[in-house]
C-alpha positions in Angstrom: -1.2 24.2 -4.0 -2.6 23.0 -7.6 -2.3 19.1 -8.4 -0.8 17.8 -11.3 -3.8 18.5 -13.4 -3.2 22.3 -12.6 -6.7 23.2 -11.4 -6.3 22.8 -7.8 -9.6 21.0 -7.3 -7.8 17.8 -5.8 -6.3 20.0 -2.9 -9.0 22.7 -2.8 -10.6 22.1 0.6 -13.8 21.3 0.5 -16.3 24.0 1.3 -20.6 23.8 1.9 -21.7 19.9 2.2 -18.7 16.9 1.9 -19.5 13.9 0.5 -18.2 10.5 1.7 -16.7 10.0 -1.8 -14.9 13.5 -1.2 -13.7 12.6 2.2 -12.2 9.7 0.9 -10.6 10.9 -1.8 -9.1 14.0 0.9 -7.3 11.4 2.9 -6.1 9.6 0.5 -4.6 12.4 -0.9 -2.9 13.3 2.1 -1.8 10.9 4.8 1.3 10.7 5.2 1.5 7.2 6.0 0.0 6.1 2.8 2.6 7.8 0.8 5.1 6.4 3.2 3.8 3.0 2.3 4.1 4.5 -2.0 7.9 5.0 -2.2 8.2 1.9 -0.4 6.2 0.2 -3.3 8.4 2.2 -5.5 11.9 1.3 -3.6 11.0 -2.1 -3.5 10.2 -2.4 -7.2 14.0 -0.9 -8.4 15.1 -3.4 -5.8 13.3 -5.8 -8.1 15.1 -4.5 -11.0 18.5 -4.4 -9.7 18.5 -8.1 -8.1 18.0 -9.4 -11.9 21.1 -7.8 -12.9 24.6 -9.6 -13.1 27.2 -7.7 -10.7 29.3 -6.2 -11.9 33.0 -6.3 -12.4 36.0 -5.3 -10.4 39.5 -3.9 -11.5 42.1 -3.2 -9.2 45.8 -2.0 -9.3 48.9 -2.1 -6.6 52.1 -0.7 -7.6 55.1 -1.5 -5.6 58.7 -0.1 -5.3 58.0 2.9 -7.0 61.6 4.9 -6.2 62.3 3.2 -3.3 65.6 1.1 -3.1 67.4 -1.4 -0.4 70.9 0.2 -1.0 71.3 3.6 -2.1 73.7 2.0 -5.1 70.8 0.0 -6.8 68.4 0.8 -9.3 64.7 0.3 -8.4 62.5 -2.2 -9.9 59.0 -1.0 -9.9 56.2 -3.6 -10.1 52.8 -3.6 -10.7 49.6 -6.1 -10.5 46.4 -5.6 -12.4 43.4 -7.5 -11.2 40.0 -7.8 -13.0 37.6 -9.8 -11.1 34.1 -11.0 -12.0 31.3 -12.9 -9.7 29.9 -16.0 -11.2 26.6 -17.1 -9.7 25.9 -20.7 -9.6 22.8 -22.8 -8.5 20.3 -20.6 -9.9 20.8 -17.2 -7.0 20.4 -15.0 -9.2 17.0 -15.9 -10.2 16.2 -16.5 -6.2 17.6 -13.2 -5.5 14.8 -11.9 -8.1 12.6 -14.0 -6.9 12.7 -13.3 -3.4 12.8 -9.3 -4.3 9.7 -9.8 -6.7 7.9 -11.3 -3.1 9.1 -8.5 -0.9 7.6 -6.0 -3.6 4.4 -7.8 -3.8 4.5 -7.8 0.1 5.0 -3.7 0.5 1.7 -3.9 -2.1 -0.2 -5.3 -0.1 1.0 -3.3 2.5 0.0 -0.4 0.4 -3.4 -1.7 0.1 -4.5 -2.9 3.9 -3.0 0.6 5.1 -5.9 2.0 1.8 -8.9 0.0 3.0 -7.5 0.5 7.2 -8.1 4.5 5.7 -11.1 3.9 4.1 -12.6 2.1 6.9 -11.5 5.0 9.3 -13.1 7.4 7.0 -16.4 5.9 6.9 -16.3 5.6 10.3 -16.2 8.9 11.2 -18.3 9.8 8.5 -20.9 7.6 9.7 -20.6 8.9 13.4 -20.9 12.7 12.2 -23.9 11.9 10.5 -25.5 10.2 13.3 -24.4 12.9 15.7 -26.1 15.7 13.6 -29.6 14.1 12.9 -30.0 12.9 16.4 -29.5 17.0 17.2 -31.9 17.5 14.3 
């Protein structure tokens, strides 16, 4: 499957001697949890956007007495209401509501970024051990 580039090499598997900078950049590429953690970023950023916005307004109808009579000799008198409502934030909630949506963003990035280095860590780890393991056979 060819990356967005269109020359494969970031999906290619690897093939002869891996470097740690390639096994790295491998499962980076493709845990699932770290892309998990991505649209999260991504989610909690349009959340950001939308909290900054006013709501919006309402309109709502009710008809009543539309051919219905009390006694079959009078004439109906249909009614109707039209309502148009609009929320008005006081006290400054709006701009807490952004605020407190900006946080949780900034809190999914640095989700984003202890699950990257908890990878990275992992990597080099096993990295580390294979190399250990094959020049103490050596």
């Amino acid at each position: 499957m060819p990356d967005s580039r269109g020359d494969g090499a970031a999906t290619r598997e690897p093939t002869g001697a891996l470097t740690l900078r390639q096994a790295l950049g491998l499962a980076l590429m493709h845990n699932p949890e770290l892309r998990a953690f991505s649209w999260e970023v991504r989610a909690r950023e349009a959340a950001t956007l939308q909290a900054g916005l006013l709501h919006n307004p309402t309109i709502g109808a009710d008809l009543q007495d539309l051919g219905v009579s009390a006694s079959p000799d009078s004439v109906p008198q249909p009614q109707g209401t039209l309502q148009l409502s609009q929320i008005i934030e006081l006290g400054g909630k709006r701009t807490k509501r952004r605020e407190t949506a900006a946080l949780s963003r900034d809190l999914a990035g640095w989700d984003y970024e202890t699950k990257r280095i908890e990878i990275f860590t992992q990597v080099t780890q096993a990295f580390v051990d294979l190399l250990r393991g094959s020049s103490s056979r050596s």
